[in-house]
GUNU-486658 format. One record per residue: residue in three letters; x negated, z, y of N, C-alpha, C in turn; residue number from 1. Coordinates in steps of 0.05 Angstrom, whole numbers, always signed. Example, Ala and Ser with C-alpha at 12.3 -4.5 7.8 and 13.67 -1.06 7.14 Angstrom:
2
  type    n.px    n.pz    n.py   ca.px   ca.pz   ca.py    c.px    c.pz    c.py  seq
   ALA    -264    +156    -114    -246    +156     -90    -264    +156     -66    1
   SER    -257    +142     -45    -273    +143     -21    -258    +157      +1    2
//
This chain:
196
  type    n.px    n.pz    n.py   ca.px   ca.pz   ca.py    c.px    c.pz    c.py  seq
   UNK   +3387   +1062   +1438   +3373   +1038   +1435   +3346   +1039   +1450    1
   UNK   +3347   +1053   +1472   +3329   +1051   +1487   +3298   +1064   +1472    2
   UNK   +3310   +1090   +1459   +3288   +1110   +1462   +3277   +1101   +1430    3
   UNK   +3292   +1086   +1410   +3285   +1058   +1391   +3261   +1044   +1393    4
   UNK   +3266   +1034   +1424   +3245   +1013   +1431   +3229   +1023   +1444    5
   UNK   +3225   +1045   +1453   +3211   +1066   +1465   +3190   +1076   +1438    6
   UNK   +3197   +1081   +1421   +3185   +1095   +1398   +3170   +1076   +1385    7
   UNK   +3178   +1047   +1378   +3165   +1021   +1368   +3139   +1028   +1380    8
   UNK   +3149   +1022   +1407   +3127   +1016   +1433   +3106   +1034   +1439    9
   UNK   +3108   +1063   +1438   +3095   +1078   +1422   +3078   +1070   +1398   10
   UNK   +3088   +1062   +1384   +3076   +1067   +1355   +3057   +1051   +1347   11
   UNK   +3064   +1030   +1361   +3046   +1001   +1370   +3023   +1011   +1386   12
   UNK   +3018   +1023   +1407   +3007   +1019   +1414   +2979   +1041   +1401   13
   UNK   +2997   +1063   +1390   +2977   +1077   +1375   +2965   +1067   +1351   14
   UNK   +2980   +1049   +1341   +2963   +1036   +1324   +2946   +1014   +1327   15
   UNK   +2941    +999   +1351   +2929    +987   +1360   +2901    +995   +1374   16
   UNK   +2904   +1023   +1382   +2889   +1036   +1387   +2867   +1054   +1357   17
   UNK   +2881   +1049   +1347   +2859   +1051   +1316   +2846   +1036   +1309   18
   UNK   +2854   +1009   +1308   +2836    +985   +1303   +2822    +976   +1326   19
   UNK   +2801    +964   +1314   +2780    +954   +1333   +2760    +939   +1321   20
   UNK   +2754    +922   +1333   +2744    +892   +1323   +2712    +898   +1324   21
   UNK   +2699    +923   +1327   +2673    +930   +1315   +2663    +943   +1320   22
   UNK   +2649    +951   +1295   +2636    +971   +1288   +2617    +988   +1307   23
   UNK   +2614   +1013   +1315   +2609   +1039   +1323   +2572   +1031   +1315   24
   UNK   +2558   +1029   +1339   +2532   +1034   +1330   +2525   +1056   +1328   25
   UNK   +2506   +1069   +1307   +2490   +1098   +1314   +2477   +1096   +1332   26
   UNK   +2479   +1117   +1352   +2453   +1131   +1374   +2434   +1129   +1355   27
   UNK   +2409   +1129   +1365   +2378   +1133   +1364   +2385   +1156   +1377   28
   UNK   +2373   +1179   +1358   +2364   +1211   +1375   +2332   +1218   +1369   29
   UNK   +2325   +1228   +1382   +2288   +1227   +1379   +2295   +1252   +1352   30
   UNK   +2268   +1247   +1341   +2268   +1274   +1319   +2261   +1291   +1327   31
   UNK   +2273   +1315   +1308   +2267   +1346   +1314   +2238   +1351   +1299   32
   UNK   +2223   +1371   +1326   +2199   +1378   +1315   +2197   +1397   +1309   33
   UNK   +2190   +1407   +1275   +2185   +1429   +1266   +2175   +1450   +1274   34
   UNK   +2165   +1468   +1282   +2143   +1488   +1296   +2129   +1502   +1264   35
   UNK   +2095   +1500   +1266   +2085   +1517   +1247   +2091   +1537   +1234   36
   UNK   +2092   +1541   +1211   +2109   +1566   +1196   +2090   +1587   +1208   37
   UNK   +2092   +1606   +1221   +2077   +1629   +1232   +2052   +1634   +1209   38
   UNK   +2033   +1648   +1207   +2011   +1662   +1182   +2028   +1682   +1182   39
   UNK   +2036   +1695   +1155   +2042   +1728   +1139   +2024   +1739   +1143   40
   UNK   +2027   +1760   +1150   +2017   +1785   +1156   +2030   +1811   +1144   41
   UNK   +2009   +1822   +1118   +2017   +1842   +1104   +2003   +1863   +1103   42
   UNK   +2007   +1887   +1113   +2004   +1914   +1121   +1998   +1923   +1100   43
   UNK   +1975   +1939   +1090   +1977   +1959   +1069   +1985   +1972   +1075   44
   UNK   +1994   +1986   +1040   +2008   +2019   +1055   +1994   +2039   +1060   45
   UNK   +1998   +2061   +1068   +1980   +2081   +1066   +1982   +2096   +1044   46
   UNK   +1954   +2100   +1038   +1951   +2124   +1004   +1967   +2146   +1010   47
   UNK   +1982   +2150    +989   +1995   +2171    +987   +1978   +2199    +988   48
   UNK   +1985   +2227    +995   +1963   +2245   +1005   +1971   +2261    +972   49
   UNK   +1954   +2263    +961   +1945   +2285    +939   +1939   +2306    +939   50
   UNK   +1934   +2319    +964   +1917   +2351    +976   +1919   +2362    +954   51
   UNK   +1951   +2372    +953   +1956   +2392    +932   +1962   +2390    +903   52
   UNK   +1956   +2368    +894   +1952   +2360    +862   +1912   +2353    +858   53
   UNK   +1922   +2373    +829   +1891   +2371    +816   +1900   +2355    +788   54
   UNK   +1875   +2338    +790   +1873   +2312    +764   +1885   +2325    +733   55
   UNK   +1889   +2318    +718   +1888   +2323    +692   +1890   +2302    +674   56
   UNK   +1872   +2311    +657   +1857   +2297    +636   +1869   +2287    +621   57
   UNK   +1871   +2259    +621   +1884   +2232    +600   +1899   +2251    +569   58
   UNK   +1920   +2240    +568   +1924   +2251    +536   +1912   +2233    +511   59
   UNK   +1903   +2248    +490   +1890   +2239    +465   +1913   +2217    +463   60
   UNK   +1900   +2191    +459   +1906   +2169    +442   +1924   +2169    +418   61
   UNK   +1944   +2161    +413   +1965   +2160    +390   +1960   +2155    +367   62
   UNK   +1947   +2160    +340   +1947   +2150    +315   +1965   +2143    +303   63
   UNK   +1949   +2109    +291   +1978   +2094    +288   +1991   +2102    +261   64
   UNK   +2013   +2090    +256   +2019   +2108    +223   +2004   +2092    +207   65
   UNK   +2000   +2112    +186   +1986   +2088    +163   +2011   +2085    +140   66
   UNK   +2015   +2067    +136   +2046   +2062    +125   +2037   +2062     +99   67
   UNK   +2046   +2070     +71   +2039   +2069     +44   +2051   +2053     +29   68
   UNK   +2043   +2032     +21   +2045   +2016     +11   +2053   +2006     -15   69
   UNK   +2076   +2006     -27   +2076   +2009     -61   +2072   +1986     -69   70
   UNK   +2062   +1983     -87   +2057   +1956    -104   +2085   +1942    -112   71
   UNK   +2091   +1917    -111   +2115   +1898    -132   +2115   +1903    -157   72
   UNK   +2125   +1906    -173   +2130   +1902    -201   +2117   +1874    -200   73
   UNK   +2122   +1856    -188   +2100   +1814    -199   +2086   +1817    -179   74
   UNK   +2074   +1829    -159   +2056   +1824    -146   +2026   +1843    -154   75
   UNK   +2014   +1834    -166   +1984   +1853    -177   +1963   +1846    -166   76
   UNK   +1950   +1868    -152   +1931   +1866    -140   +1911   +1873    -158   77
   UNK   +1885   +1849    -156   +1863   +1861    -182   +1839   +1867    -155   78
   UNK   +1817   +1864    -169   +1796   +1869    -152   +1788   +1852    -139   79
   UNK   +1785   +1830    -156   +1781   +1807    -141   +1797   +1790    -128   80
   UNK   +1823   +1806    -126   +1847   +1786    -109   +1848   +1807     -77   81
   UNK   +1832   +1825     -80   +1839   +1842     -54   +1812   +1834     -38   82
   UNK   +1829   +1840      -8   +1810   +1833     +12   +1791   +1848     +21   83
   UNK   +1768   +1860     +24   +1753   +1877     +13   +1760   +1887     +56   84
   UNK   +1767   +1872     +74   +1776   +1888    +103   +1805   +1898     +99   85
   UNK   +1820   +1893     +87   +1843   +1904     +80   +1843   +1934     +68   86
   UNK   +1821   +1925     +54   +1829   +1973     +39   +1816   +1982     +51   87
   UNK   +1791   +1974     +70   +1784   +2003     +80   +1803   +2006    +113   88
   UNK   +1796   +2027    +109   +1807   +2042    +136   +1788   +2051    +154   89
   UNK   +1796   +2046    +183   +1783   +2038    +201   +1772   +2078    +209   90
   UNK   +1754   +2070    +217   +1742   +2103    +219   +1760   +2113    +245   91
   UNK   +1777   +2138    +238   +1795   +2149    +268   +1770   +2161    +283   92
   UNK   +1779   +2154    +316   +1760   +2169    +328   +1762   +2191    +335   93
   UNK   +1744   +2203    +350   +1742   +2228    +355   +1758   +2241    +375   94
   UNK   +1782   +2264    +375   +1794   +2272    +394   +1770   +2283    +415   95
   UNK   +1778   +2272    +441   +1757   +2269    +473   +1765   +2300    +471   96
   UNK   +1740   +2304    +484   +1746   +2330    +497   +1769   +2340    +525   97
   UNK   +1788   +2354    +517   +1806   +2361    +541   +1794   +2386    +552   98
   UNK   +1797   +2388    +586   +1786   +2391    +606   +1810   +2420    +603   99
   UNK   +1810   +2446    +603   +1838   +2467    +605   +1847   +2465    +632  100
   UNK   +1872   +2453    +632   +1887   +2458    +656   +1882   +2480    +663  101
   UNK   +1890   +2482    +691   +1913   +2512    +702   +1930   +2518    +690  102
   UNK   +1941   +2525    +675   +1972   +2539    +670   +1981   +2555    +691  103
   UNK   +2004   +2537    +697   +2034   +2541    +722   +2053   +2553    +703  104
   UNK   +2061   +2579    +711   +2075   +2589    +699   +2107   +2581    +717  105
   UNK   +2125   +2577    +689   +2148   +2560    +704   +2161   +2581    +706  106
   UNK   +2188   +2584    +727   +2205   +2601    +741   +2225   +2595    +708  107
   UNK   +2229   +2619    +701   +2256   +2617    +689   +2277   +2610    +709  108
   UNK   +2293   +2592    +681   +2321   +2584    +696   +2343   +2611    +695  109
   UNK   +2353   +2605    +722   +2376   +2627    +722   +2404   +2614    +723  110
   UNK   +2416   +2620    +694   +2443   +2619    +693   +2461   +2624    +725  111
   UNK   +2480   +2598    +731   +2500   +2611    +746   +2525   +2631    +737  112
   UNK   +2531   +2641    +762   +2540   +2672    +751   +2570   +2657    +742  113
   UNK   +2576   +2671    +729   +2602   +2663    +717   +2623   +2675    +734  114
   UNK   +2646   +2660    +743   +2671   +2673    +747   +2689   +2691    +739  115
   UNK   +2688   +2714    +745   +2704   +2737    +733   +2728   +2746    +756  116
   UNK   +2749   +2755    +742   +2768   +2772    +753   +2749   +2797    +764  117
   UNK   +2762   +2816    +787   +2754   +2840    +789   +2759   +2858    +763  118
   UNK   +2743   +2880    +762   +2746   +2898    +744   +2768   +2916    +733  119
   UNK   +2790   +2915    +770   +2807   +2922    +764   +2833   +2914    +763  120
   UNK   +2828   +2882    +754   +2856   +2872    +740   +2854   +2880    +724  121
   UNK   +2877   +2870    +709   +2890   +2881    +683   +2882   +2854    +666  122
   UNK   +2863   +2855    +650   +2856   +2831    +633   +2868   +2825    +615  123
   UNK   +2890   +2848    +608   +2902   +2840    +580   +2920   +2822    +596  124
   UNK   +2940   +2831    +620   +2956   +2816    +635   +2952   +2793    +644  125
   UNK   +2928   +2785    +649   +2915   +2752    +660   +2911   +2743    +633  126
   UNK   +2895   +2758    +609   +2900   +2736    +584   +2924   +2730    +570  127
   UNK   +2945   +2748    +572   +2978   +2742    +558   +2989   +2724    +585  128
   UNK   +2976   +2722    +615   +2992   +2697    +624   +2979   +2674    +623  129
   UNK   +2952   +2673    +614   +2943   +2648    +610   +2950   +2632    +580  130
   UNK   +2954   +2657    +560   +2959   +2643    +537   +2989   +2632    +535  131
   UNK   +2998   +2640    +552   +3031   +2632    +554   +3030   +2612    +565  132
   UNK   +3007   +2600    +578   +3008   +2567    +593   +2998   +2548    +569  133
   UNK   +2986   +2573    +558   +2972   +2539    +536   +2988   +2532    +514  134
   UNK   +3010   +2559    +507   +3032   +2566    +491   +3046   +2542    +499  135
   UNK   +3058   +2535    +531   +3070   +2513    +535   +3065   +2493    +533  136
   UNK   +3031   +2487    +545   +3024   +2464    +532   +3020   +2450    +511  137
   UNK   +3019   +2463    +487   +3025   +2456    +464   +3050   +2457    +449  138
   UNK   +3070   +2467    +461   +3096   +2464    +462   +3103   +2433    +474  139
   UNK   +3089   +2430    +487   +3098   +2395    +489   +3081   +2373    +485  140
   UNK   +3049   +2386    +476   +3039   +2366    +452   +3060   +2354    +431  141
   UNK   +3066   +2379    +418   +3086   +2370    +403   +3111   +2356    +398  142
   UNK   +3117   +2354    +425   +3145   +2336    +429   +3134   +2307    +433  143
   UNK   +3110   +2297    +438   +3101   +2267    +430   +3084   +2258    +410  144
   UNK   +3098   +2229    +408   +3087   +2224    +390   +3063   +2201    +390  145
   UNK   +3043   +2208    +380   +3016   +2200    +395   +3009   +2171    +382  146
   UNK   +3021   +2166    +363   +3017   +2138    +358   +3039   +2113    +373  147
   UNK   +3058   +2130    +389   +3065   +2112    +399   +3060   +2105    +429  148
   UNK   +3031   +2123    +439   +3021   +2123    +459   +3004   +2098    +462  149
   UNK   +3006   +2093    +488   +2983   +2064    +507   +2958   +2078    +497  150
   UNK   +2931   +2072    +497   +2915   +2070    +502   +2911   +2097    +529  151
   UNK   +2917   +2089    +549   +2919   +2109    +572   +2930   +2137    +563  152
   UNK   +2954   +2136    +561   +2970   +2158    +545   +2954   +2177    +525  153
   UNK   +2941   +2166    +510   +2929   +2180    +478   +2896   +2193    +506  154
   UNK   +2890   +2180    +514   +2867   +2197    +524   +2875   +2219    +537  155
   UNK   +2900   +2220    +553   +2914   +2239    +565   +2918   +2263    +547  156
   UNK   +2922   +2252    +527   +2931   +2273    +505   +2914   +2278    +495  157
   UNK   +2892   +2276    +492   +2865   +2286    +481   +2852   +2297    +514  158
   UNK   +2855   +2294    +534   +2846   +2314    +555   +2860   +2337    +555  159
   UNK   +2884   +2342    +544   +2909   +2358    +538   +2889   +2385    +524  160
   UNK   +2888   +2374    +505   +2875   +2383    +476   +2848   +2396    +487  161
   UNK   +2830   +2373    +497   +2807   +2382    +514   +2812   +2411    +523  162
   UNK   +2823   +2416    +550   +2836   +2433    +559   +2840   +2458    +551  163
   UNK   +2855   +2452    +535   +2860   +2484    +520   +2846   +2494    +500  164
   UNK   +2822   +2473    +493   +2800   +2495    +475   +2778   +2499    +503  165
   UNK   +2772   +2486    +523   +2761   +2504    +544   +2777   +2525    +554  166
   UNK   +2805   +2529    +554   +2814   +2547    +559   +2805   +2566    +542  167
   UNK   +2809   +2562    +519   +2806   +2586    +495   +2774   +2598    +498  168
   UNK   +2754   +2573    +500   +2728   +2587    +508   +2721   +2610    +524  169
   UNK   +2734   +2600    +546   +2729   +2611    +573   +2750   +2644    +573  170
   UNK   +2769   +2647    +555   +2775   +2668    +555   +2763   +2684    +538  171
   UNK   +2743   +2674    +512   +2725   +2692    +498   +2704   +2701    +524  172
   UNK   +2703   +2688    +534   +2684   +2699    +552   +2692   +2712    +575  173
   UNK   +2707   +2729    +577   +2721   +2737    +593   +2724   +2723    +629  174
   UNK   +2721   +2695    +626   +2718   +2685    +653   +2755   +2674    +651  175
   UNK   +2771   +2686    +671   +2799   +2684    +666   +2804   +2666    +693  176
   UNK   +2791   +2664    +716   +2799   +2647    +728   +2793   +2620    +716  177
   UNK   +2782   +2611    +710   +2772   +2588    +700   +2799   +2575    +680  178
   UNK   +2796   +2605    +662   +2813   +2596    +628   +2845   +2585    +647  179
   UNK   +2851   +2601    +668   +2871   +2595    +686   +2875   +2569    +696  180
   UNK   +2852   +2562    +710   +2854   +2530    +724   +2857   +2514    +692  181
   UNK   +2837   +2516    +677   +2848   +2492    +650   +2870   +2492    +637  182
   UNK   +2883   +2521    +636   +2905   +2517    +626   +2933   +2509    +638  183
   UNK   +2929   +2520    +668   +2951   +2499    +679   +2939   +2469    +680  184
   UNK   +2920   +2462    +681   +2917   +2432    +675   +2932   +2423    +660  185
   UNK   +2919   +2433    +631   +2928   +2423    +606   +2964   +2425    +603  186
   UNK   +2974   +2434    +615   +3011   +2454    +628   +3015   +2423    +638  187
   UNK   +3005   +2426    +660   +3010   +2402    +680   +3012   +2374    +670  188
   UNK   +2991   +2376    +655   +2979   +2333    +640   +2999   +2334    +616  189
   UNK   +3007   +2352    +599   +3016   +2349    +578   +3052   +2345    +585  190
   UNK   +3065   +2361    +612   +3094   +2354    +615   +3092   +2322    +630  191
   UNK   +3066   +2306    +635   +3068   +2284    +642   +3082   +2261    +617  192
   UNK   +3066   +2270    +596   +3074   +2252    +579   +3103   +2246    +565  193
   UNK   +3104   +2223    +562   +3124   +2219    +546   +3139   +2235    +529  194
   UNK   +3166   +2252    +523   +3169   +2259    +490   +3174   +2236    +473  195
   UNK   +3182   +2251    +450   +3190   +2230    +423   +3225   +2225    +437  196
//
């Protein structure tokens, strides 16, 4: 009973303490004073240094097409229906004289060297074990079936595919480590998939 009228007494008094018979004046606070937006201040850049570039001379101007024009079967042009600035053609000007560069003779590009086995593996041995990977991998192309592949799946199976004609490239060309890494790829991605 006690802790009843304890809790009322409480409750009362906090709510008595909410109300109040008037209203809360606002403070007056002085206003805030802006400070002048600073002046911008913009730096040019410095010219870029040209030392070692020499000018060259504007390229000739583009001639525009002259488009040919067929007549309508109902549209006839007589003499006196044509616009006498319309047919002629504007005189082309004269190609400007170009100034002969220097000719810079460019560095041929050099092929990177291709990956080869040493000379003295046995290449028939590295190409009958690489063709035996791609042998597998298309050993289990064929156990799915690609229309009943996701979206995800069918690209898998076309990186599959991918695969083993870079494999096949790469062993015309006698680069066998390579034909190696794609074809265990194509080994590897293709026992991911699904069978039928």
């Amino acid at each position: 009973m006690l802790t009843r009228i304890g809790s009322l007494l409480g409750a009362g008094l906090l709510a008595s303490a909410c109300l109040t018979t008037r209203a809360a004046t606002p403070i007056e606070r002085p206003a805030l004073e802006v400070p002048p937006v600073p002046p911008r201040v913009v730096e040019a850049a410095p010219a870029p240094d040209l030392g070692g570039l020499e000018p060259i001379a504007d390229l000739p101007p583009e001639r525009p097409a002259t488009p040919t024009a067929k007549p309508r079967p109902g549209n006839r042009d007589t003499a006196a229906n044509r616009d006498p600035q319309k047919t002629e053609k504007p005189p082309e000007p004269a190609p400007p004289a170009v100034e002969p560069a220097v000719a810079v003779s460019p560095q041929p590009a050099v092929p990177p060297p291709l990956i080869r086995t040493p000379a003295t593996a046995d290449a028939a041995a590295a190409e009958r074990q690489i063709r035996d990977t791609i042998n597998r991998a298309q050993g289990s192309l064929k156990k799915v079936n690609f229309q009943g592949l996701t979206k995800e799946l069918q690209k898998a199976y076309n990186d599959v595919k991918d695969f083993i004609e870079r494999a096949e490239a790469a062993i015309k060309a006698s680069n066998f480590e390579l034909a190696k890494g794609l074809a265990s790829n194509a080994e590897k991605l293709a026992s991911e998939l699904p069978g039928r």
